[in-house]
C-alpha positions as CSV (number, residue, x, y, z in Angstrom):
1,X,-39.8,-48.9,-23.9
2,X,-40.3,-46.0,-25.8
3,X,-37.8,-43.1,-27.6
4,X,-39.4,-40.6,-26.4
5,X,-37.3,-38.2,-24.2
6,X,-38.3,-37.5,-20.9
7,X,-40.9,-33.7,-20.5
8,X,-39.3,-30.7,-20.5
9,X,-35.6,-32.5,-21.3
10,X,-34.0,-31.6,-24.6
11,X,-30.8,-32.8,-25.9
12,X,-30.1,-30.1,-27.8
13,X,-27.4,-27.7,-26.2
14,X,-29.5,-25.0,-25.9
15,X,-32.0,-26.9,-23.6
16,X,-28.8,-28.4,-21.7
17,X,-28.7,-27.9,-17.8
18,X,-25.6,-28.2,-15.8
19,X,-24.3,-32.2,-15.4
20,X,-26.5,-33.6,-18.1
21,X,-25.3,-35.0,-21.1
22,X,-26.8,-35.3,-24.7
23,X,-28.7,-38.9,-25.4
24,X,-26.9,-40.6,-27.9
25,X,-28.4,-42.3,-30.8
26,X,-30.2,-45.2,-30.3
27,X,-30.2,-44.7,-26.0
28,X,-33.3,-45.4,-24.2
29,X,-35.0,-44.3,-21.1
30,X,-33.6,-47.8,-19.6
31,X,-30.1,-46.3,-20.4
32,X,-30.8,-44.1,-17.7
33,X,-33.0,-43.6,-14.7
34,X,-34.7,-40.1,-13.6
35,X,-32.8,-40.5,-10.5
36,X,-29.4,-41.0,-12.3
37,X,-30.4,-37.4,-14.2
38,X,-31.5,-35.6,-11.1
39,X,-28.1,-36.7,-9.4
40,X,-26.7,-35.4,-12.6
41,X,-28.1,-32.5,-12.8
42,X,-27.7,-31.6,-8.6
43,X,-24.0,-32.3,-9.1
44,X,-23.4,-29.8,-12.2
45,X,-25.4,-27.0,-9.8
46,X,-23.7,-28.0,-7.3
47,X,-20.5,-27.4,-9.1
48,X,-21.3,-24.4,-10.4
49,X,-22.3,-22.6,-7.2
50,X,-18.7,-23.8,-5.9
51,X,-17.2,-21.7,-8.6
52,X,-19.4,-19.1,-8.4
53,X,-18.9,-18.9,-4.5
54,X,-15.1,-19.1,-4.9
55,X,-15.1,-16.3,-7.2
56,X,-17.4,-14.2,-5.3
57,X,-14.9,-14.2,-2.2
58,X,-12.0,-13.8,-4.9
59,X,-13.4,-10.8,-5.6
60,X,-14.3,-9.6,-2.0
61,X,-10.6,-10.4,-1.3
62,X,-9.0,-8.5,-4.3
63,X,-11.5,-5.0,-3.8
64,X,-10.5,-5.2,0.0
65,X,-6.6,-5.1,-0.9
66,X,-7.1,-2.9,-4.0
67,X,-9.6,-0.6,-1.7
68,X,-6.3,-1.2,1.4
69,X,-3.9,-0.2,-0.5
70,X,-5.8,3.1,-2.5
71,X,-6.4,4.2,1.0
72,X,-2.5,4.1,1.7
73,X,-1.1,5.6,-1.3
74,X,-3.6,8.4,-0.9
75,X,-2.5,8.9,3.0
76,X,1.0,8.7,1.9
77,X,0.1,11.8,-0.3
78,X,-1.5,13.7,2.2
79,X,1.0,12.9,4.2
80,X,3.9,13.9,1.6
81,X,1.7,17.4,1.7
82,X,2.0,18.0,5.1
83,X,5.9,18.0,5.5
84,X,6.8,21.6,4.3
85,X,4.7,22.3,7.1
86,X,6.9,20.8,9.4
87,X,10.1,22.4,7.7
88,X,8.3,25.7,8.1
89,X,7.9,25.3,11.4
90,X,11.2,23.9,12.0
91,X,12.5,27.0,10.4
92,X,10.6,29.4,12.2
93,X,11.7,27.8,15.7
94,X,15.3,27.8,14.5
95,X,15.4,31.9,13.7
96,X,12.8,32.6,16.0
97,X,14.2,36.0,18.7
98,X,14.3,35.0,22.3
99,X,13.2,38.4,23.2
100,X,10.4,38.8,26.1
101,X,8.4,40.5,22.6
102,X,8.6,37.3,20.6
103,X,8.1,35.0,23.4
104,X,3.9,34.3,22.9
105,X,4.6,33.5,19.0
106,X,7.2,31.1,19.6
107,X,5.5,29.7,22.4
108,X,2.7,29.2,19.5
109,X,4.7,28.0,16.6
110,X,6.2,25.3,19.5
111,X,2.5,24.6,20.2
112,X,1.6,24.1,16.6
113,X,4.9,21.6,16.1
114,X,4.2,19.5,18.8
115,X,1.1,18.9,17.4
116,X,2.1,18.1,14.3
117,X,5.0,15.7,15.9
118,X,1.5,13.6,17.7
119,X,-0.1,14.0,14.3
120,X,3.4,11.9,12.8
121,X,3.2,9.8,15.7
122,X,-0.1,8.7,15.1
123,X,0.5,8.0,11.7
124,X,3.7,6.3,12.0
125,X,5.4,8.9,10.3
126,X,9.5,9.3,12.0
127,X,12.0,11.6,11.1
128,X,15.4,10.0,9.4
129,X,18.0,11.0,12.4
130,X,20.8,12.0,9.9
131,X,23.2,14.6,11.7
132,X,26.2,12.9,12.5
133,X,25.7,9.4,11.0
134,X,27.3,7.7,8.0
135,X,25.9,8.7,5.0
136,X,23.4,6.5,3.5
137,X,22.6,7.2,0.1
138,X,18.8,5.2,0.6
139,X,18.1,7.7,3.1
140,X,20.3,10.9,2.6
141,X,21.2,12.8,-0.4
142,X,24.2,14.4,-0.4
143,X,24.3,18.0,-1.5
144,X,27.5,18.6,-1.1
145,X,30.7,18.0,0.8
146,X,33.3,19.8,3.0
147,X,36.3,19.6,5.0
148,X,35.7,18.6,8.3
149,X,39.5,16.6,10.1
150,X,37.4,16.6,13.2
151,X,34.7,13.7,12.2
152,X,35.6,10.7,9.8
153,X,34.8,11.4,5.9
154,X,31.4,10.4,4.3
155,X,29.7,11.6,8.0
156,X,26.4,14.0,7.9
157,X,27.6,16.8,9.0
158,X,25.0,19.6,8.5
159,X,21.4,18.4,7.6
160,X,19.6,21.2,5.2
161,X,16.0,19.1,4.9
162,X,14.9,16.3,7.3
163,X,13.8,13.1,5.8
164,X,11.1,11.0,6.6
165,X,9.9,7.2,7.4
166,X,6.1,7.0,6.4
167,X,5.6,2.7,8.2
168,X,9.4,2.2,7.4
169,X,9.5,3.3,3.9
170,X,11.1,6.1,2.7
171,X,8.7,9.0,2.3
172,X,11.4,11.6,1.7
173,X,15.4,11.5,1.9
174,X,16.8,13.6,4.3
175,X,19.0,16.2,2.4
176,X,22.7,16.7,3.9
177,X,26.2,17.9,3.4
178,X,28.9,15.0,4.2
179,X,32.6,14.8,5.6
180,X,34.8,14.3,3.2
181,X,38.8,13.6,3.1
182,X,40.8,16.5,1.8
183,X,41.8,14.7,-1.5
184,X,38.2,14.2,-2.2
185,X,37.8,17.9,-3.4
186,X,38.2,18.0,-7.1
């Protein structure tokens, strides 16, 4: 039996494959078969493409959430954008004339709205129902207070600015004046 190392087999570290270990001094070819090596060797690839496949779907897994959840914050925004819309419209409904003169352009501004209402529907956008509810400071905000003996204190009872649910989460409080008890006025 000879020293000699088996062709093409180093044991220096930079001619190291996966699974195969350096020959000590004074080991032999006898120490170790080919066949023992090559199961060696197949067993450190085979480890490695584990971890390399492991970390490949890792990574498909985090860019799908990452890319998820970029998608929602930016649909949130747009969103966000399109609620002065709404109160515009809401607005224009609420101070619009009933005249016979007037009648076509309300008729369009309630067109326009109840598209935007399918458009929040879609989107599972709801409006916070605040007008005559407790007040809730994690959906209202209070913007002031008033007398009012004829509904129980810390009730909404005037809404200035509808809130909004964007999927159950708070997209914008609704802002409202509450109830209060006469001895709550400073």
């Amino acid at each position: 039996m000879s020293n000699e190392k088996p062709e093409g087999r180093g044991s220096s570290p930079e001619e190291l494959t996966p699974g195969m270990e350096p020959a000590g001094e004074g080991a032999t070819s006898g120490d170790a078969t080919q066949g023992e090596l090559d199961a060696n060797l197949a067993e450190g690839w085979k480890y490695k493409y584990l971890h390399l496949l492991a970390d490949l779907e890792n990574t498909k897994k985090r860019l799908t959430r990452t890319s998820r959840q970029e998608l929602e914050a930016e649909k949130e925004k747009l969103i966000r954008d399109v609620l002065p819309v709404a109160d515009g419209l809401d607005l224009a409904l609420l101070h619009a004339a009933s005249d016979e003169a007037d009648r076509n352009l309300l008729q369009g501004i309630e067109l326009i709205r109840n598209l935007l209402i399918k458009f929040f529907v879609k989107h599972d956008v709801k409006p916070i129902e605040a007008w005559g509810k407790p007040f809730d400071p994690k959906l209202h905000e209070a913007l002031g207070m008033v007398h009012n003996p004829r509904v129980a204190p810390n009730t909404v009872v005037r809404v200035e600015q509808k809130g909004y649910l964007y999927q159950d989460k708070l997209l914008r409080p609704a802002q409202v004046v509450v109830a209060s008890n006469e001895s709550d006025h400073f």
